[in-house]
PQR file of N, CA, C, O and H, with PARSE charges and radii, in Angstrom:
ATOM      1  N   UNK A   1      23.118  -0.552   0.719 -0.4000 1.5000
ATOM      2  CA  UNK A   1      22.476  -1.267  -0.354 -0.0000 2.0000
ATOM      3  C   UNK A   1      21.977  -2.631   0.131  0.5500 1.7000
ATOM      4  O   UNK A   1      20.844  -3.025  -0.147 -0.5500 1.4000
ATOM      5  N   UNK A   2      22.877  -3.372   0.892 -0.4000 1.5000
ATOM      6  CA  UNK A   2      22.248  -4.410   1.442 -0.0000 2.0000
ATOM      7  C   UNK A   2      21.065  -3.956   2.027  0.5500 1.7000
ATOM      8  O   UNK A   2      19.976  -4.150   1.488 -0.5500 1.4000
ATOM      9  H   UNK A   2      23.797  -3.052   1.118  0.4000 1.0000
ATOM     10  N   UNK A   3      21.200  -3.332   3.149 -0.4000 1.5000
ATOM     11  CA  UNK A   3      19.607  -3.012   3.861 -0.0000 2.0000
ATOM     12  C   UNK A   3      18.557  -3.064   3.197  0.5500 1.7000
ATOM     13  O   UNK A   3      17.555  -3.739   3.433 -0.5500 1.4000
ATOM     14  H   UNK A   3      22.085  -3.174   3.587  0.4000 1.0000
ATOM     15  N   UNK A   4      18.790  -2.219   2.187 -0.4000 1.5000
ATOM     16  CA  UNK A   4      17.299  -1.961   1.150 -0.0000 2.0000
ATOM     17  C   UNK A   4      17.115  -3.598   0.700  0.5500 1.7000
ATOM     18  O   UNK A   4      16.079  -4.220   0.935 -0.5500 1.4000
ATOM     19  H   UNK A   4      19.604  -1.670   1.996  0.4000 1.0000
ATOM     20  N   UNK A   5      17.946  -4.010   0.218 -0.4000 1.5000
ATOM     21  CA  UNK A   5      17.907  -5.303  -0.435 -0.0000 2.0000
ATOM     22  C   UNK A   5      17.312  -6.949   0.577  0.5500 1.7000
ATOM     23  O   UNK A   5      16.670  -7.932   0.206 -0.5500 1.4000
ATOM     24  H   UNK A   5      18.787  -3.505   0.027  0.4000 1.0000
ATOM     25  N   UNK A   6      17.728  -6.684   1.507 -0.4000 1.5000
ATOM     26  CA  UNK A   6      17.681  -8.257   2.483 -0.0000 2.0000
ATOM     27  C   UNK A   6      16.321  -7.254   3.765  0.5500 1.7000
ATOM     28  O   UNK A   6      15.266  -7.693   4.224 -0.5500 1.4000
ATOM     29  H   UNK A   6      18.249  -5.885   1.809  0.4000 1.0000
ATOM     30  N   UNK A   7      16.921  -5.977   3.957 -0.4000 1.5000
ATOM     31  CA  UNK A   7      16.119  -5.410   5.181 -0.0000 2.0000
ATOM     32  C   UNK A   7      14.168  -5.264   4.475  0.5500 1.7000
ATOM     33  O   UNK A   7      13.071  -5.683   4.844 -0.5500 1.4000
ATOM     34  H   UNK A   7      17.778  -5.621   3.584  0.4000 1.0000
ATOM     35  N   UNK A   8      14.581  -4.615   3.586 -0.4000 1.5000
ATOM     36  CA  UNK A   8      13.147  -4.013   3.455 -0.0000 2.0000
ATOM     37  C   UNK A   8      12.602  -4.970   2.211  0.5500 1.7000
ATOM     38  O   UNK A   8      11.523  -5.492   2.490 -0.5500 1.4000
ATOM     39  H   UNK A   8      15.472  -4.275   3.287  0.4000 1.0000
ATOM     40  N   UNK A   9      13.085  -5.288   0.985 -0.4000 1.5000
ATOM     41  CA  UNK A   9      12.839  -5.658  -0.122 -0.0000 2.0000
ATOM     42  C   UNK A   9      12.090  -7.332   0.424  0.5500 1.7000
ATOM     43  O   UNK A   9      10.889  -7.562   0.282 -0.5500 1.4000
ATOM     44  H   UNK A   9      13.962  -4.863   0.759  0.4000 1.0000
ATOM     45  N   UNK A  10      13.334  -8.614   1.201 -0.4000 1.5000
ATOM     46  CA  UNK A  10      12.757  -9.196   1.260 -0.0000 2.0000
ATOM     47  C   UNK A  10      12.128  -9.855   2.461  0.5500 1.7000
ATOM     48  O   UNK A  10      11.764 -11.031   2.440 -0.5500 1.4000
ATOM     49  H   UNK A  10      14.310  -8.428   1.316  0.4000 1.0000
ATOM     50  N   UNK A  11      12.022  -9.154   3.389 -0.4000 1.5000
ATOM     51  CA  UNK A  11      10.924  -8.870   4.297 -0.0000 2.0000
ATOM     52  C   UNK A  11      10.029  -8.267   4.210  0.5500 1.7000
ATOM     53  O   UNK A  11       9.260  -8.600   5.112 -0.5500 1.4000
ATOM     54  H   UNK A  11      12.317  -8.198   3.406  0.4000 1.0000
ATOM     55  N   UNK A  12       9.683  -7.620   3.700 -0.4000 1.5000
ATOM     56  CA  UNK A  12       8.300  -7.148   2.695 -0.0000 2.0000
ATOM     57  C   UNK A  12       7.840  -8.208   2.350  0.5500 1.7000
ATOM     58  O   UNK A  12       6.777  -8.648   2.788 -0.5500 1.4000
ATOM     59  H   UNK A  12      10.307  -7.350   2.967  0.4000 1.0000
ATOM     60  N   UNK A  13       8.807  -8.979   1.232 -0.4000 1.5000
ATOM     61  CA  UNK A  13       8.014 -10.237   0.894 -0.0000 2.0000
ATOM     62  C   UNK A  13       7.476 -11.231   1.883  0.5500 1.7000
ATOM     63  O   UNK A  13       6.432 -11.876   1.970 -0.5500 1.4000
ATOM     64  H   UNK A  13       9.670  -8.622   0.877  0.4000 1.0000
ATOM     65  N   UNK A  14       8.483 -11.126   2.537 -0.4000 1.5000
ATOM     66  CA  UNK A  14       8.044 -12.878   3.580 -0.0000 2.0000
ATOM     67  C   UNK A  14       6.584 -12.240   4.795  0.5500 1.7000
ATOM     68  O   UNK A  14       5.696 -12.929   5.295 -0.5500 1.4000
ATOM     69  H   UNK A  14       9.331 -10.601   2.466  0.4000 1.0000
ATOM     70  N   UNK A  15       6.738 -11.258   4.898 -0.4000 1.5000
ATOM     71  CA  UNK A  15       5.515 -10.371   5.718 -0.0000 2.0000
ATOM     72  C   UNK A  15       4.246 -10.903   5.032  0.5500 1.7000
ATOM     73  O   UNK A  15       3.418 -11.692   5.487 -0.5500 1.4000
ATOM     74  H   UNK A  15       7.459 -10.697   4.491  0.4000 1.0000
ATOM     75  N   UNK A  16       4.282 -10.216   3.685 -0.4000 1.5000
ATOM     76  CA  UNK A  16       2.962 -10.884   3.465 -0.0000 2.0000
ATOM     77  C   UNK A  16       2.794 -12.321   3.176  0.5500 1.7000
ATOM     78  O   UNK A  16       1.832 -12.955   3.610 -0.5500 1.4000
ATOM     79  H   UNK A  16       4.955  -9.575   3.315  0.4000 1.0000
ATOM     80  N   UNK A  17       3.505 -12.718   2.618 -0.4000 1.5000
ATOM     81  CA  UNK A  17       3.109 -14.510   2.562 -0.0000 2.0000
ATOM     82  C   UNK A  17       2.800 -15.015   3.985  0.5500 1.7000
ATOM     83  O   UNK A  17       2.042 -15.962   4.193 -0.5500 1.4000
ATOM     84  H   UNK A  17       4.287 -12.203   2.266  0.4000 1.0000
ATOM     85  N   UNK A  18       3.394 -14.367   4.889 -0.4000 1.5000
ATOM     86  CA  UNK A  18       3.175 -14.581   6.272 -0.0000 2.0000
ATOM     87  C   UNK A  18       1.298 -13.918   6.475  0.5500 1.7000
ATOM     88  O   UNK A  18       0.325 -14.258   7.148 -0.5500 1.4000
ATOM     89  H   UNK A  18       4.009 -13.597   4.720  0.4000 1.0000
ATOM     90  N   UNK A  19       1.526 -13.112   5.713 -0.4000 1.5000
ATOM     91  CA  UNK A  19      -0.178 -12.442   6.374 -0.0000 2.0000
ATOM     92  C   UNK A  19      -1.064 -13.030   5.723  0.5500 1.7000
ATOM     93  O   UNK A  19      -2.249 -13.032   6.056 -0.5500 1.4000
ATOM     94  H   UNK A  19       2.316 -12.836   5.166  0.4000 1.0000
ATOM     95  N   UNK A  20      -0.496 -13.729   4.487 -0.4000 1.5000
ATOM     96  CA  UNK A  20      -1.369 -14.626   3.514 -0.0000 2.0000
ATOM     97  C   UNK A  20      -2.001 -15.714   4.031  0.5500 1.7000
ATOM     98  O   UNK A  20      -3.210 -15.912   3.917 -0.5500 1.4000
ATOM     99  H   UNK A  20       0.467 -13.727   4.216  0.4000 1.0000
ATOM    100  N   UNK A  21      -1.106 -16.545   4.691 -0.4000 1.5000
ATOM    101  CA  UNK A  21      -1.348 -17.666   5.518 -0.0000 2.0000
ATOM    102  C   UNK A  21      -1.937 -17.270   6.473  0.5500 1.7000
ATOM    103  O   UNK A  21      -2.787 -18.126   6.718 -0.5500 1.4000
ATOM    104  H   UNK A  21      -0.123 -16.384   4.784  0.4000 1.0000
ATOM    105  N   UNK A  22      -2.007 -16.412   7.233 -0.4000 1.5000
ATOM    106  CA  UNK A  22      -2.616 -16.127   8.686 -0.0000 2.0000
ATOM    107  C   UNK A  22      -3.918 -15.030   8.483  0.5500 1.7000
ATOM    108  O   UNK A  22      -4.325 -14.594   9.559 -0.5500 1.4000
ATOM    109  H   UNK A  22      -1.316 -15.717   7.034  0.4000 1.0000
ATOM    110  N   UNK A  23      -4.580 -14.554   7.361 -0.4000 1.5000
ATOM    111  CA  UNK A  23      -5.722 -13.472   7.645 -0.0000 2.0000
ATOM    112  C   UNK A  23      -6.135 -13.981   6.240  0.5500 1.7000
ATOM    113  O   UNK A  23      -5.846 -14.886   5.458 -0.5500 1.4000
ATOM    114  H   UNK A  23      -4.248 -14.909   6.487  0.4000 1.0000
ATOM    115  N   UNK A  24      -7.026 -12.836   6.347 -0.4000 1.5000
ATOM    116  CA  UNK A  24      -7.901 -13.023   4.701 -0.0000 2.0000
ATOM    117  C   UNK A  24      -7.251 -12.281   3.698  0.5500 1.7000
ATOM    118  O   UNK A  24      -6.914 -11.112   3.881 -0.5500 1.4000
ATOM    119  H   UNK A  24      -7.261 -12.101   6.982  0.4000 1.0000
ATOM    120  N   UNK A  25      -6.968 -13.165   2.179 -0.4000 1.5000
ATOM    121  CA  UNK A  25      -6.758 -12.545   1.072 -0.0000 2.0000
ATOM    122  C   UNK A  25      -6.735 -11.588   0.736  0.5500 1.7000
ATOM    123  O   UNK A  25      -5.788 -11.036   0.176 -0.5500 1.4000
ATOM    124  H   UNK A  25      -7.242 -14.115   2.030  0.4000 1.0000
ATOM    125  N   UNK A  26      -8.260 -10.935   1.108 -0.4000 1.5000
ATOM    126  CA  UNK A  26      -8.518  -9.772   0.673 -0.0000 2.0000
ATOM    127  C   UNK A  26      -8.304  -8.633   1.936  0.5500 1.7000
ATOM    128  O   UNK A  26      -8.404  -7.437   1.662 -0.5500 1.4000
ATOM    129  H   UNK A  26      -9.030 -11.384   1.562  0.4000 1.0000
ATOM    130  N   UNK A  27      -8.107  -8.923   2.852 -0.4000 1.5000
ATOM    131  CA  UNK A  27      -7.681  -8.022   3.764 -0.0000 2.0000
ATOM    132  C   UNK A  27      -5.994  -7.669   3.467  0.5500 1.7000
ATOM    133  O   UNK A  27      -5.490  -6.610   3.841 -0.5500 1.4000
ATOM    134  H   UNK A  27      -8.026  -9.895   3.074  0.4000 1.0000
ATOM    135  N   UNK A  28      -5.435  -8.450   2.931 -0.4000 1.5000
ATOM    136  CA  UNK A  28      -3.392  -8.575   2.518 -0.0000 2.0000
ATOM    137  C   UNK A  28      -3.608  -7.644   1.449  0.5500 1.7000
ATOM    138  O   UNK A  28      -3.084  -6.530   1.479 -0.5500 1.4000
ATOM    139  H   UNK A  28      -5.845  -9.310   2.627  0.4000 1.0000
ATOM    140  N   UNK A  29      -4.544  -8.126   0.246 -0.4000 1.5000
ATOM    141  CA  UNK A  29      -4.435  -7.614  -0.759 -0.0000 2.0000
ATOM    142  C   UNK A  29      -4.861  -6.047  -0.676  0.5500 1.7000
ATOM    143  O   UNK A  29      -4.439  -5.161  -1.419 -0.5500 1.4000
ATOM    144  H   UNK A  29      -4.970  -9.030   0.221  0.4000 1.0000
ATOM    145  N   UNK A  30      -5.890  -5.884   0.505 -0.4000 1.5000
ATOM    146  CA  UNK A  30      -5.732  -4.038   0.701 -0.0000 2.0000
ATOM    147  C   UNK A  30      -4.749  -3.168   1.291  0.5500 1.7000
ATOM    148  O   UNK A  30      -4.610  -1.945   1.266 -0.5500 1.4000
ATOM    149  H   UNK A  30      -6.233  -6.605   1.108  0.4000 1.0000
ATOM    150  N   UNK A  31      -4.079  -4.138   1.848 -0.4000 1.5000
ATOM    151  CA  UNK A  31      -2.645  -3.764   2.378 -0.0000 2.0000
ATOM    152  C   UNK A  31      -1.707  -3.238   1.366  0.5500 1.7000
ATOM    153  O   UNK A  31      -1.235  -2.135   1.086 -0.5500 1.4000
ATOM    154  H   UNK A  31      -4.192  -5.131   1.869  0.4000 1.0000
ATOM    155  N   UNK A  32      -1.626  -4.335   0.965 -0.4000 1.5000
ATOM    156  CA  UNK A  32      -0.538  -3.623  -0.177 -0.0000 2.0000
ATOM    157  C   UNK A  32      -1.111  -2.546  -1.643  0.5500 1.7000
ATOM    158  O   UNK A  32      -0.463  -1.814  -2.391 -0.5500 1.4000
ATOM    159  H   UNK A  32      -2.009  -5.230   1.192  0.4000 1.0000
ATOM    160  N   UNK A  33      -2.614  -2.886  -1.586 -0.4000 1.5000
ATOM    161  CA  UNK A  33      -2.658  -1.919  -2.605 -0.0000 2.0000
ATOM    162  C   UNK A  33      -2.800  -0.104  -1.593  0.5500 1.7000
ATOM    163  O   UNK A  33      -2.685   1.082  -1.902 -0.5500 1.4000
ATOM    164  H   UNK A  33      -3.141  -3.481  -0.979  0.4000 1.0000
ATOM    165  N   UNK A  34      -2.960  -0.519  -0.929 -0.4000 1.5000
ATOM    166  CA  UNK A  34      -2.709   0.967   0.230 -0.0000 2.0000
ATOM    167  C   UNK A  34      -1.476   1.226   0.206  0.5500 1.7000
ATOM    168  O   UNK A  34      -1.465   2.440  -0.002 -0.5500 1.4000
ATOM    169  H   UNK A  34      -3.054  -1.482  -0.678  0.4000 1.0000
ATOM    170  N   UNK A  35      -0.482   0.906   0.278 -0.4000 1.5000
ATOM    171  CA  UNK A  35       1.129   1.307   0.282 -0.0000 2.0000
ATOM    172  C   UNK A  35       1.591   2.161  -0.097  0.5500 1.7000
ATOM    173  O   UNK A  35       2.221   2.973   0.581 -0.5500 1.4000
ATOM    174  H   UNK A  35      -0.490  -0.079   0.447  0.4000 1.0000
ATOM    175  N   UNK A  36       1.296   2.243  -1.984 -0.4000 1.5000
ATOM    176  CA  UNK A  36       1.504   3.921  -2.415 -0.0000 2.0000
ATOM    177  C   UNK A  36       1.282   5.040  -2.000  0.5500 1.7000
ATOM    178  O   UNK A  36       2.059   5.946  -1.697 -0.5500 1.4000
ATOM    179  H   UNK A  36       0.785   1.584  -2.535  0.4000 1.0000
ATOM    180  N   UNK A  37      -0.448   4.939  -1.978 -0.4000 1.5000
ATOM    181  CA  UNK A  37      -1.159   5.893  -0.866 -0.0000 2.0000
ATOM    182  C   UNK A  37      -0.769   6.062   0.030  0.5500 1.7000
ATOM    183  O   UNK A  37      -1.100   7.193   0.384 -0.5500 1.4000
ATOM    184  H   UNK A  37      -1.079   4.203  -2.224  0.4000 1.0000
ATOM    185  N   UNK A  38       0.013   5.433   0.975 -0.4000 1.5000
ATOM    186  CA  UNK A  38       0.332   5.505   2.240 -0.0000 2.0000
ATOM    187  C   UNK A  38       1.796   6.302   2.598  0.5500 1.7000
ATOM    188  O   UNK A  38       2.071   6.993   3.578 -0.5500 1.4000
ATOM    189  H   UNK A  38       0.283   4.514   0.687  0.4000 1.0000
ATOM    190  N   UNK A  39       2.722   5.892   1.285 -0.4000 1.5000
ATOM    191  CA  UNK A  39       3.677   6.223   1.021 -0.0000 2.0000
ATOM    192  C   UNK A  39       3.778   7.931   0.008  0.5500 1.7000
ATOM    193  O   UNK A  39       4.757   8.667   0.127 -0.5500 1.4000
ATOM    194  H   UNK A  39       2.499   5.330   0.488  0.4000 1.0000
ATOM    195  N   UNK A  40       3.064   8.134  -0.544 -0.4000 1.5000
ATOM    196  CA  UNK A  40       2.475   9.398  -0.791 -0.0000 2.0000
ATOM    197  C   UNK A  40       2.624   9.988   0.249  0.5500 1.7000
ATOM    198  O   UNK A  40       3.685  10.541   0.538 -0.5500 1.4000
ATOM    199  H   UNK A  40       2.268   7.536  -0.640  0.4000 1.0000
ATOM    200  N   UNK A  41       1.334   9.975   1.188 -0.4000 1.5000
ATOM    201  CA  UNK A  41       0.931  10.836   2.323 -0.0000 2.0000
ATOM    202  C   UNK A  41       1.915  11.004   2.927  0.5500 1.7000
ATOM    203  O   UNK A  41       2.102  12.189   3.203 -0.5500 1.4000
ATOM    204  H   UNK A  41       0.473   9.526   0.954  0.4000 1.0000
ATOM    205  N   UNK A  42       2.822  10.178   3.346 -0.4000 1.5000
ATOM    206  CA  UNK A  42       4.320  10.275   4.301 -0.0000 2.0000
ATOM    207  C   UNK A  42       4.775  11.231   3.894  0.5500 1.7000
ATOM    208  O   UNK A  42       4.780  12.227   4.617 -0.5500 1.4000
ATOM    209  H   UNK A  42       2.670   9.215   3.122  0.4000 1.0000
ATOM    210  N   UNK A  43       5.282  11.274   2.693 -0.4000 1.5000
ATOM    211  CA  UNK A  43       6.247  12.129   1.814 -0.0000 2.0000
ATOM    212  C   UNK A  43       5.939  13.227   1.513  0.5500 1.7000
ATOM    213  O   UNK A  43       6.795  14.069   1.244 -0.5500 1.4000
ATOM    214  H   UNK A  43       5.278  10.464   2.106  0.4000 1.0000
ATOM    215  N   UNK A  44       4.441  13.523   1.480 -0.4000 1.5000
ATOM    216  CA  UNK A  44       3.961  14.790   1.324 -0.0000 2.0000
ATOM    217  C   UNK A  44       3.906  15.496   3.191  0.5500 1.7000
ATOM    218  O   UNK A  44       3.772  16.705   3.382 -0.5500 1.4000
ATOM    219  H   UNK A  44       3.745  12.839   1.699  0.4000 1.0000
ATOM    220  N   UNK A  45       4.006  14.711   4.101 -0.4000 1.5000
ATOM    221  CA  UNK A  45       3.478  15.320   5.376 -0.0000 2.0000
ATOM    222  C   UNK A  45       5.198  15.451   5.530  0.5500 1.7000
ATOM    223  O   UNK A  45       5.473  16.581   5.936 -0.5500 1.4000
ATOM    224  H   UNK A  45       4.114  13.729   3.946  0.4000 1.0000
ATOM    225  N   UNK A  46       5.753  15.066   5.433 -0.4000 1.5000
ATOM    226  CA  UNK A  46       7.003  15.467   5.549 -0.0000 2.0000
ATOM    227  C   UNK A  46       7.687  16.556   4.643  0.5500 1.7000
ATOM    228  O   UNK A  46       8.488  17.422   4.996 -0.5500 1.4000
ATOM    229  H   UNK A  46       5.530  14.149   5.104  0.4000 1.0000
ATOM    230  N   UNK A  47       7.427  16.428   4.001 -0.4000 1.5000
ATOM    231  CA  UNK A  47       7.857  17.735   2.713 -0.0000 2.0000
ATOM    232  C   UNK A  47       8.861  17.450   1.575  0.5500 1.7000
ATOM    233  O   UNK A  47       9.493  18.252   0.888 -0.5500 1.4000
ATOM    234  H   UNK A  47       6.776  15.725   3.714  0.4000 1.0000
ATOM    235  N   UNK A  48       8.846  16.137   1.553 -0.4000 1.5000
ATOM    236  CA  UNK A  48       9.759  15.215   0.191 -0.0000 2.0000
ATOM    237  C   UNK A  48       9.140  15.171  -0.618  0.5500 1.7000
ATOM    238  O   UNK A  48       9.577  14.318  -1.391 -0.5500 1.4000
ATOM    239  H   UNK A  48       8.333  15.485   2.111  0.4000 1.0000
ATOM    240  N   UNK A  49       7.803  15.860  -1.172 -0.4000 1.5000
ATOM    241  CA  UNK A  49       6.912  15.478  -2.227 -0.0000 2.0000
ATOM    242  C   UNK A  49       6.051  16.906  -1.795  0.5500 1.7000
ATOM    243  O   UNK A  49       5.948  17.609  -0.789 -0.5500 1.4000
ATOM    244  H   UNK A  49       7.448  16.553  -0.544  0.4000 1.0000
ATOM    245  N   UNK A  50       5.283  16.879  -3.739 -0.4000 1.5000
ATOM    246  CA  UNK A  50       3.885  17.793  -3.341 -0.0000 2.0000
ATOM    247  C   UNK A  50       2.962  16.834  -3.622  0.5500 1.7000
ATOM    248  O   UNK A  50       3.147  15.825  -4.301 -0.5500 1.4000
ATOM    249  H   UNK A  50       5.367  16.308  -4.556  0.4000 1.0000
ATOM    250  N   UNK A  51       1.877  17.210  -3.034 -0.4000 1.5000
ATOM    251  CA  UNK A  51       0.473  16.795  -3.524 -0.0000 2.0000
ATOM    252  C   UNK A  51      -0.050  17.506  -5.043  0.5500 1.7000
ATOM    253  O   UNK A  51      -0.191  18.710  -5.258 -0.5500 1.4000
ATOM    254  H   UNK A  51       1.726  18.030  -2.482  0.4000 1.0000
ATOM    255  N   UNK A  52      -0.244  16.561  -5.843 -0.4000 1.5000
ATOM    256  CA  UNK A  52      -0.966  17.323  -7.260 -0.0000 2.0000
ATOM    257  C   UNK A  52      -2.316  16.140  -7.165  0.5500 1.7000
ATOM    258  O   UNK A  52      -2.595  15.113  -6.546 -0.5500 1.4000
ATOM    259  H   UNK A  52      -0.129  15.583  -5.669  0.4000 1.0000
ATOM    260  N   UNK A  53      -3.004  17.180  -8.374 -0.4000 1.5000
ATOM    261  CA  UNK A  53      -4.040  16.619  -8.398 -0.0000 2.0000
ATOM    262  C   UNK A  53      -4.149  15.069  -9.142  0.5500 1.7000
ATOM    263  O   UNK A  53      -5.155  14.379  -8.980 -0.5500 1.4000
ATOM    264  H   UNK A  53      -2.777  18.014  -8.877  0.4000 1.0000
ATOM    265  N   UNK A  54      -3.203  14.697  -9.821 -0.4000 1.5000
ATOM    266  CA  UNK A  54      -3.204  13.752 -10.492 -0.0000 2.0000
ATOM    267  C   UNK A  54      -2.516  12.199  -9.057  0.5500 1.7000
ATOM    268  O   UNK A  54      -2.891  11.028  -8.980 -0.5500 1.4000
ATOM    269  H   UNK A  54      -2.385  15.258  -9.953  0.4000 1.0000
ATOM    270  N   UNK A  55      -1.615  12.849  -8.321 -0.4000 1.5000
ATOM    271  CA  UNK A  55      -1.567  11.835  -7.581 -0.0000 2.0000
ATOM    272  C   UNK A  55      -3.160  12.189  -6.760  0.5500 1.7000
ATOM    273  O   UNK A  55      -3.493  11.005  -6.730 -0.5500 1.4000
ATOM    274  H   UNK A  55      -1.311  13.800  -8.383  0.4000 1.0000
ATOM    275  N   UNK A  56      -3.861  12.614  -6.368 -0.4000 1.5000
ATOM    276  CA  UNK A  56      -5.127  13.122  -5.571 -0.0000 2.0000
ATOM    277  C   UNK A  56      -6.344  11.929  -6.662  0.5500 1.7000
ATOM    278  O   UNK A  56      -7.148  11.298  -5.974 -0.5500 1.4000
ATOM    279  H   UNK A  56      -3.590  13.576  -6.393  0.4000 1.0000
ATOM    280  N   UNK A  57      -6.400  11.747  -7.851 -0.4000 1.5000
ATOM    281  CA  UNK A  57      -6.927  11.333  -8.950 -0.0000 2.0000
ATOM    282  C   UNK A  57      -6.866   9.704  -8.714  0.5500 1.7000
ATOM    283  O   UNK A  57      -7.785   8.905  -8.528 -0.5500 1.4000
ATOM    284  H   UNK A  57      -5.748  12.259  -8.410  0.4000 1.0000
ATOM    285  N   UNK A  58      -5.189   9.474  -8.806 -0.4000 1.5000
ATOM    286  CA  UNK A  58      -4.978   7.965  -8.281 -0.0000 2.0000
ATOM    287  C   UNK A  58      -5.208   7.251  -6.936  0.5500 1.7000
ATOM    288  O   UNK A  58      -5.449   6.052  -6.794 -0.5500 1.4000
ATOM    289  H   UNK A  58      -4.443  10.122  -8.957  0.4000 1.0000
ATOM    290  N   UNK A  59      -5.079   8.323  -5.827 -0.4000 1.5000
ATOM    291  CA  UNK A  59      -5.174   7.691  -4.370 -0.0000 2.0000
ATOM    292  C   UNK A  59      -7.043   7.450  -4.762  0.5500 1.7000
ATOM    293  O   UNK A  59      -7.621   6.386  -4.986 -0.5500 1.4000
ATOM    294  H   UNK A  59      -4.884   9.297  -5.942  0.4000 1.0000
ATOM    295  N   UNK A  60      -7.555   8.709  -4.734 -0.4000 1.5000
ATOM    296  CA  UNK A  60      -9.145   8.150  -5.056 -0.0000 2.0000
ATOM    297  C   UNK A  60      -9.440   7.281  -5.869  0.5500 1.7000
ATOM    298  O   UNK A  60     -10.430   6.638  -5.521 -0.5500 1.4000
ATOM    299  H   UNK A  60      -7.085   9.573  -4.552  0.4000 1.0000
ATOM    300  N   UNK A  61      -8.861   6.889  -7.109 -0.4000 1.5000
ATOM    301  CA  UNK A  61      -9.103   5.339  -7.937 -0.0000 2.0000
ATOM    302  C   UNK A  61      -8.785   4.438  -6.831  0.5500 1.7000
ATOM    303  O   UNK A  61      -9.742   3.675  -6.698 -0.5500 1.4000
ATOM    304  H   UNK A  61      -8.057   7.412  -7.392  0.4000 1.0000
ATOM    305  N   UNK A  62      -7.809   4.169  -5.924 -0.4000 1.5000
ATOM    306  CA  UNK A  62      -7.418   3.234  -5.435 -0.0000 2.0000
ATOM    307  C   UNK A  62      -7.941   3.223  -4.211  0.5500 1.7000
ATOM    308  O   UNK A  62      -7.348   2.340  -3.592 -0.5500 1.4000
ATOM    309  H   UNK A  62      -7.032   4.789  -6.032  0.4000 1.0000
ATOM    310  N   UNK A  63      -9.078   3.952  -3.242 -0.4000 1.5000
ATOM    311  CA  UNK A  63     -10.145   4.182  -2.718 -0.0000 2.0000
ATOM    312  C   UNK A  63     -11.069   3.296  -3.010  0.5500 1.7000
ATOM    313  O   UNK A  63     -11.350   2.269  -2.391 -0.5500 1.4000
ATOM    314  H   UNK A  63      -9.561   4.669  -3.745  0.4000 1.0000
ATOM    315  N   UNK A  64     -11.764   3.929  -4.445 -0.4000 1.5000
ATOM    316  CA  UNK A  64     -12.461   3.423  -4.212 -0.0000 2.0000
ATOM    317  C   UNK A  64     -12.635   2.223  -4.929  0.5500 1.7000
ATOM    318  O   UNK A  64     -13.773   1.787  -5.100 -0.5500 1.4000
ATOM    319  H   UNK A  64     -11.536   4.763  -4.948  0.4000 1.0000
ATOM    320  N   UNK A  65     -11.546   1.577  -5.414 -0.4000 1.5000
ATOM    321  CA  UNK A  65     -11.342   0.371  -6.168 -0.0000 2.0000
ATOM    322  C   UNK A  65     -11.251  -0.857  -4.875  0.5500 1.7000
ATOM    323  O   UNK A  65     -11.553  -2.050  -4.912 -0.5500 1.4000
ATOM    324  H   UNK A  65     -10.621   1.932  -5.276  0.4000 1.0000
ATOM    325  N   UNK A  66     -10.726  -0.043  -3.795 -0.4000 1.5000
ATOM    326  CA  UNK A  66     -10.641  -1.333  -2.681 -0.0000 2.0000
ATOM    327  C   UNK A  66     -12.460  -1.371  -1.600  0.5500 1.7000
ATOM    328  O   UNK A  66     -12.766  -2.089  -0.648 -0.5500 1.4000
ATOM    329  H   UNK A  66     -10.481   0.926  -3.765  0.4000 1.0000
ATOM    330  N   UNK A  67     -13.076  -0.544  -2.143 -0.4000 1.5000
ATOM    331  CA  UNK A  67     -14.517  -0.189  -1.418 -0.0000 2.0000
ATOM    332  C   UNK A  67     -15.596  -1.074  -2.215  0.5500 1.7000
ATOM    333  O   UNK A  67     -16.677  -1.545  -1.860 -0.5500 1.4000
ATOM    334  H   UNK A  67     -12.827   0.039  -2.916  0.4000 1.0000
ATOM    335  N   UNK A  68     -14.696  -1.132  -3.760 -0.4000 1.5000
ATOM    336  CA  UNK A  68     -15.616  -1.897  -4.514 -0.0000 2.0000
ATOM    337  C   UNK A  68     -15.633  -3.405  -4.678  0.5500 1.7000
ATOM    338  O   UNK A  68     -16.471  -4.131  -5.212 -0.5500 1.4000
ATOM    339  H   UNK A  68     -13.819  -0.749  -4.048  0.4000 1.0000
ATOM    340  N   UNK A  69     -14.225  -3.744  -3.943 -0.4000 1.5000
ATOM    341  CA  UNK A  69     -13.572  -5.460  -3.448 -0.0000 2.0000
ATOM    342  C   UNK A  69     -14.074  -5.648  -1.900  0.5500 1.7000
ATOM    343  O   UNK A  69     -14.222  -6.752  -1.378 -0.5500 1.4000
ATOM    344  H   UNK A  69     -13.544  -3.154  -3.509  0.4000 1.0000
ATOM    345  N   UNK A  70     -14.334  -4.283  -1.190 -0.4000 1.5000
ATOM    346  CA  UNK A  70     -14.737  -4.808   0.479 -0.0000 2.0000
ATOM    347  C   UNK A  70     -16.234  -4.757   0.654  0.5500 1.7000
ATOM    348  O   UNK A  70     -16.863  -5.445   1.458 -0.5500 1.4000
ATOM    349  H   UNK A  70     -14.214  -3.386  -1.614  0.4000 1.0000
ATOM    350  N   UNK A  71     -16.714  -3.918  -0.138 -0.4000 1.5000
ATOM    351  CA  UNK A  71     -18.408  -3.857  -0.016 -0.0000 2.0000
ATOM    352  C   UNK A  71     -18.958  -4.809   0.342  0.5500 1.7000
ATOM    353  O   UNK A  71     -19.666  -4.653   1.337 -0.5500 1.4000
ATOM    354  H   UNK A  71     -16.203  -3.360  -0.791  0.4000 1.0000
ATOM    355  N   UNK A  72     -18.900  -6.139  -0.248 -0.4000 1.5000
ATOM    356  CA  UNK A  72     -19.715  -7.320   0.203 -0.0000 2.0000
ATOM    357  C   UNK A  72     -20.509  -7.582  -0.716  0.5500 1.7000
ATOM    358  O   UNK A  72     -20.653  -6.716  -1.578 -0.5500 1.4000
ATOM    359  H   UNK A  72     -18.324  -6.265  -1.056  0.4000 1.0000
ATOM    360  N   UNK A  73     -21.303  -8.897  -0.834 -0.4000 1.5000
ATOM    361  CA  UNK A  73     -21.906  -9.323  -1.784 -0.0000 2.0000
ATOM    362  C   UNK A  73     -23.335  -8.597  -1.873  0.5500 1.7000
ATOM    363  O   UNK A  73     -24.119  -8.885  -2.777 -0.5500 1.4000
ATOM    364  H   UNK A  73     -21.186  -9.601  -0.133  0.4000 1.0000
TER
END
């Protein structure tokens, strides 16, 4: 329980405030909105999860929601 708690929970945090300060906003902020997605795919390539269409529904909202923040002016 510690681990999860001090290992991953708040080093997670200090990572990005760390990436905050050192890269662009919006490059952090696609980071973490990729995570689920990312964390999905793991779980499904491993076999802890299925793929449905409704998570398939959300990874593509969150596609192309970060295509519509990186596009450019």
């Amino acid at each position: 329980m510690g681990y999860v708690i001090a290992g991953i929970t708040i080093l997670a945090y200090l990572l990005n405030a760390w990436a905050l300060q050192n890269s662009n906003s919006t490059t952090v902020g696609s980071y973490i909105y990729l995570q689920p997605l990312l964390a999905t795919l793991i779980a499904v390539s491993l076999g802890m999860d299925h793929l449905t269409w409704e998570k398939l529904a959300f990874g593509l909202l969150i596609v192309f929601g970060l295509w519509l923040v990186n596009k450019g002016r």
